[in-house]
C-alpha positions as CSV (number, residue, x, y, z in Angstrom):
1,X,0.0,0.0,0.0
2,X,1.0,3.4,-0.6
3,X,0.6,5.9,1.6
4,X,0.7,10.3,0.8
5,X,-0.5,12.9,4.0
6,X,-2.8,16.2,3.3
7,X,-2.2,18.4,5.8
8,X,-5.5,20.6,6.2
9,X,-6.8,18.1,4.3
10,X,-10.3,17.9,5.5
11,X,-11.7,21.1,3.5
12,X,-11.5,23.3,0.8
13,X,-8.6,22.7,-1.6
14,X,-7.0,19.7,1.1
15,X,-10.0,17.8,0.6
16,X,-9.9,18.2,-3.3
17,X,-6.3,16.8,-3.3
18,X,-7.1,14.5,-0.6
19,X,-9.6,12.7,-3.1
20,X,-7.8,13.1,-6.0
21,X,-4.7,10.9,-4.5
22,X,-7.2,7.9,-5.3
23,X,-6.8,8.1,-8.5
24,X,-2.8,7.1,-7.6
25,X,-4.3,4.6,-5.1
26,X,-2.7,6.1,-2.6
27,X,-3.9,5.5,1.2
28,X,-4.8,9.5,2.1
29,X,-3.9,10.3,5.8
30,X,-6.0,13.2,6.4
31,X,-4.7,15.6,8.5
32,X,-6.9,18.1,10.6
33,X,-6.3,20.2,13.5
34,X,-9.8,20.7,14.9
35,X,-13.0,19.8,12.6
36,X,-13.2,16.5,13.0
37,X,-16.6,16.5,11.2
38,X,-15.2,18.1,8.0
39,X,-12.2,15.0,8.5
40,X,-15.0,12.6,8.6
41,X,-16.7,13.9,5.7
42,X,-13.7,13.8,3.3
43,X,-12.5,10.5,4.7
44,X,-16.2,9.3,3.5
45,X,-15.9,11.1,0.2
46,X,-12.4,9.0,-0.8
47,X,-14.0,5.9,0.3
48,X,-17.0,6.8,-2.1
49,X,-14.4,7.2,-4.6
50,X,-13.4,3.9,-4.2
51,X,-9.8,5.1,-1.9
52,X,-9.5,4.4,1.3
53,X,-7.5,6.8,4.4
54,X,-7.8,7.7,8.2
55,X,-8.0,10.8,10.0
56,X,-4.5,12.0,11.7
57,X,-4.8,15.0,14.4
58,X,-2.5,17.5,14.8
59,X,-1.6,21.0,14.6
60,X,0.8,21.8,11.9
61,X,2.6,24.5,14.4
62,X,3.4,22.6,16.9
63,X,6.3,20.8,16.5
64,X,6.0,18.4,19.3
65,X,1.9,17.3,18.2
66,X,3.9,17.0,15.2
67,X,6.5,14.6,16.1
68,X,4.3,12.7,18.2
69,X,1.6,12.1,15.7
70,X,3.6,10.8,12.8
71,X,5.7,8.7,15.2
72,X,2.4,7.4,16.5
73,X,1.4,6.5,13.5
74,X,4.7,4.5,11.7
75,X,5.1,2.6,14.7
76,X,1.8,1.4,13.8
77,X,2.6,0.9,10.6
78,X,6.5,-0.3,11.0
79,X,6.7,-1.4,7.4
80,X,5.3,1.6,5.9
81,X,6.4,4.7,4.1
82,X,4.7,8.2,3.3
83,X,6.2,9.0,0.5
84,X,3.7,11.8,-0.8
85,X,3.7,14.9,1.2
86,X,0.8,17.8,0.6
87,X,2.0,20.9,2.8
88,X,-1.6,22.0,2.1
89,X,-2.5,23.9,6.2
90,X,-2.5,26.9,6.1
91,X,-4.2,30.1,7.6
92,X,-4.7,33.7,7.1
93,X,-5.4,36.5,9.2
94,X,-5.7,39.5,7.2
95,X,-4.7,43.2,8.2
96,X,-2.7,46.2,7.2
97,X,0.9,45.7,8.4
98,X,0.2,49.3,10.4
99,X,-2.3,47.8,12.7
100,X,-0.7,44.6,12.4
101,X,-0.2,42.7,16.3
102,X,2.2,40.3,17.1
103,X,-0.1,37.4,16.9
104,X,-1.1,38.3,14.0
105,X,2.1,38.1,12.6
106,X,3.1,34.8,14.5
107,X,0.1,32.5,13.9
108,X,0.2,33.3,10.4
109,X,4.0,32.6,10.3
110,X,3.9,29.4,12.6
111,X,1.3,27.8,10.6
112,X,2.0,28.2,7.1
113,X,5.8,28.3,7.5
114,X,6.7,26.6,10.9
115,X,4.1,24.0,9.9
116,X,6.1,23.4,6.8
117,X,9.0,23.1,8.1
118,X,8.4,20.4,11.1
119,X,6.0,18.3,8.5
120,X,8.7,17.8,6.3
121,X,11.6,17.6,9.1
122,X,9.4,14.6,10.4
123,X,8.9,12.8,7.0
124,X,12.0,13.3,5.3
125,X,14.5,10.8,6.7
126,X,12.5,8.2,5.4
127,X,11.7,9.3,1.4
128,X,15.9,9.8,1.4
129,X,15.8,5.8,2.7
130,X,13.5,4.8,0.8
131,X,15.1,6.8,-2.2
132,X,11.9,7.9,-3.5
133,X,9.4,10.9,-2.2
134,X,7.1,13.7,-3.2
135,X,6.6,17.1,-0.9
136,X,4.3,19.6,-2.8
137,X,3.9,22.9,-1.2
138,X,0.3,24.7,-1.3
139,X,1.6,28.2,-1.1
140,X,0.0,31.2,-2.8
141,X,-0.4,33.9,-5.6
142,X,0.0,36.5,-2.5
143,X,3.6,34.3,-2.0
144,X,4.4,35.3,-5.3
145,X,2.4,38.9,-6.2
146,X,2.4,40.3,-2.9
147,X,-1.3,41.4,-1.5
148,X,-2.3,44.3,0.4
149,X,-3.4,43.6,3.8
150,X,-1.3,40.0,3.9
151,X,2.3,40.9,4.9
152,X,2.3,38.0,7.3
153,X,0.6,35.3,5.0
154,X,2.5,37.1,2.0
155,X,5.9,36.8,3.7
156,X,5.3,33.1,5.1
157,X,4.0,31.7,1.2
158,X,7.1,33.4,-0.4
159,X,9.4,32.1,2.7
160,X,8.4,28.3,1.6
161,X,9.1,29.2,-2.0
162,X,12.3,29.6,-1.1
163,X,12.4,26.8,1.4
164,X,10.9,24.4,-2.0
165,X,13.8,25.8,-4.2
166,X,16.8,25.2,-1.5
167,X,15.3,21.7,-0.6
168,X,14.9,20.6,-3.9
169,X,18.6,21.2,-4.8
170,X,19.2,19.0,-1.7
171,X,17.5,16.2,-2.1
172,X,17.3,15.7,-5.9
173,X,20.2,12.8,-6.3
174,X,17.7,10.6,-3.4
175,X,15.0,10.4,-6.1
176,X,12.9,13.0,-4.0
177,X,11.2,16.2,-5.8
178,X,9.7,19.0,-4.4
179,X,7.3,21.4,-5.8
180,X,4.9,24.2,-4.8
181,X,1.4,24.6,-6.0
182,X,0.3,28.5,-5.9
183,X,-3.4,28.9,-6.3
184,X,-4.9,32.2,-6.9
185,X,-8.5,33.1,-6.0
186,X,-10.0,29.7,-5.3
187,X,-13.5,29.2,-3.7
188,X,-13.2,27.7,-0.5
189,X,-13.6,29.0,3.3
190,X,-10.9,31.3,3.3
191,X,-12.0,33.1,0.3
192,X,-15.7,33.1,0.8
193,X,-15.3,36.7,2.9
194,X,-13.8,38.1,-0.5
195,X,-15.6,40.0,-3.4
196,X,-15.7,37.4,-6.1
197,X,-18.1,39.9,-8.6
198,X,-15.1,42.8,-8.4
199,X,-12.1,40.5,-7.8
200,X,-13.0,38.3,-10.7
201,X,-13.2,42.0,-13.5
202,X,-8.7,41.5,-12.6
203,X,-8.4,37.4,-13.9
204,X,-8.0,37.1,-17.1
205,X,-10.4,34.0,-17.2
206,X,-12.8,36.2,-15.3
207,X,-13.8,33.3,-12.7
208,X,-12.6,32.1,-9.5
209,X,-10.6,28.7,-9.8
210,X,-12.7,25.6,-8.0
211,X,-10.5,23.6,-5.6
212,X,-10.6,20.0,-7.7
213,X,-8.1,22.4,-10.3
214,X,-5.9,23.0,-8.0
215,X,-5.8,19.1,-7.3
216,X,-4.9,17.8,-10.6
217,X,-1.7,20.1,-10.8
218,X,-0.8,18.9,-7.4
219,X,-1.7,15.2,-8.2
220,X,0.1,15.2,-11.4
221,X,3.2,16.7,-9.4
222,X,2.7,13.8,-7.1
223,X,2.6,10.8,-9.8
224,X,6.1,9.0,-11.9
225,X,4.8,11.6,-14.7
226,X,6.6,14.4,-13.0
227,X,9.8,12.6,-12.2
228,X,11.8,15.5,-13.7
229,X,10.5,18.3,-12.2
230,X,11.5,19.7,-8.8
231,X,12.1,23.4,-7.4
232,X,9.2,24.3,-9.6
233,X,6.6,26.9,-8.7
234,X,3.3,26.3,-10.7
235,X,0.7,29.0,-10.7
236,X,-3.3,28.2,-10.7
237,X,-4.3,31.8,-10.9
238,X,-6.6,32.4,-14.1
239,X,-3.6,34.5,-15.6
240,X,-4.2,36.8,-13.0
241,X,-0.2,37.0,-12.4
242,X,1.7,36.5,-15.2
């Protein structure tokens, strides 16, 4: 069996990749940090699809839930390997840098970058083993464009662009790639506070991207088809940035 993790993979554009991975019969461990309803739902959506998966709780910031959780799980399953990673958690809080406090600045940070960062720490020693892994990173057009109001998530997406680029050099001759995924205006939770009617006049396509688009770039990163391509950064904006 082969086994890939989602990280905030219980909605929104996690939950689109975590459903996708069937279709490279891949056993989806669905991460979540508090919704375990939403989990539920998608884990009951892949077996519908014909996959199968579990949940797996914990919070993407904090490195010890982290550790514990994935060590939890492989010594249940001694023989097996993740070898598909989705760095797909991710939150925003949204303000002008000028009334911008602290924890505004440090959840954002911790989560989308710090989250990165321990996931991957805590999976990587066995893809460079096993001589064979993916990581993609869900980062952003704001990662890329810079967006007003989202200094914090802005500087954390373009922080694990860099992180994609310098780990990708690293790891290449161990088989393992590593990608990033940046999305533009998708619909899902975190975009439903936005103005879709204006926002959409500035994409090209004129339409918000839906989340299952976003999956098939990430799945196709994810399959032997992509076996050449690492420290890549592939845009699913509309042309809104180009």
């Amino acid at each position: 069996m082969k086994y890939a993790l989602v990280t905030g993979g219980s909605r929104g554009i996690g939950r689109a990749i975590s459903i996708k991975l069937v279709s490279l019969e891949y056993h989806v461990l669905i991460n979540y940090r508090s919704n375990e309803e939403e989990a539920l739902q998608t884990l009951e959506m892949i077996r519908q699809a014909g996959g199968s998966g579990e949940l797996l709780k914990f919070d993407v910031s904090d490195p010890q839930q982290v550790d514990a959780a994935i060590a939890g799980w492989s010594e249940k399953n001694k023989d097996a390997c993740i070898e598909v990673l989705i760095n797909n958690a991710g939150i925003r809080k949204d303000i002008l840098l000028m009334w911008m406090e602290n924890n505004h600045w440090h959840d954002v940070i911790n989560t989308n970058l710090n989250g990165f960062f321990y996931v991957t720490r805590s999976l990587l020693k066995n893809m460079l083993i096993n001589k064979y892994g993916r990581i993609i990173n869900i980062v952003s057009l704001s990662g890329l464009k810079g967006l007003p109001g989202q200094a914090n998530y802005s500087a954390a997406k373009a922080a694990v662009i860099g992180a994609t680029k310098a780990l990708a050099q690293e790891i290449g001759k161990k088989n393992v790639t590593v990608n990033a995924v940046a999305p533009g205006y998708i619909k899902t939770d975190m975009t439903k506070d936005l103005n879709e009617a204006e926002l959409k006049s500035f994409i090209p396509l004129n339409r918000f991207g839906m989340p299952e688009e976003v999956a098939e770039v990430v799945c196709f990163l994810a399959s032997e088809k992509a076996s050449y391509i690492t420290g890549e950064v592939i845009s699913v904006n509309g042309g809104l940035y180009t």
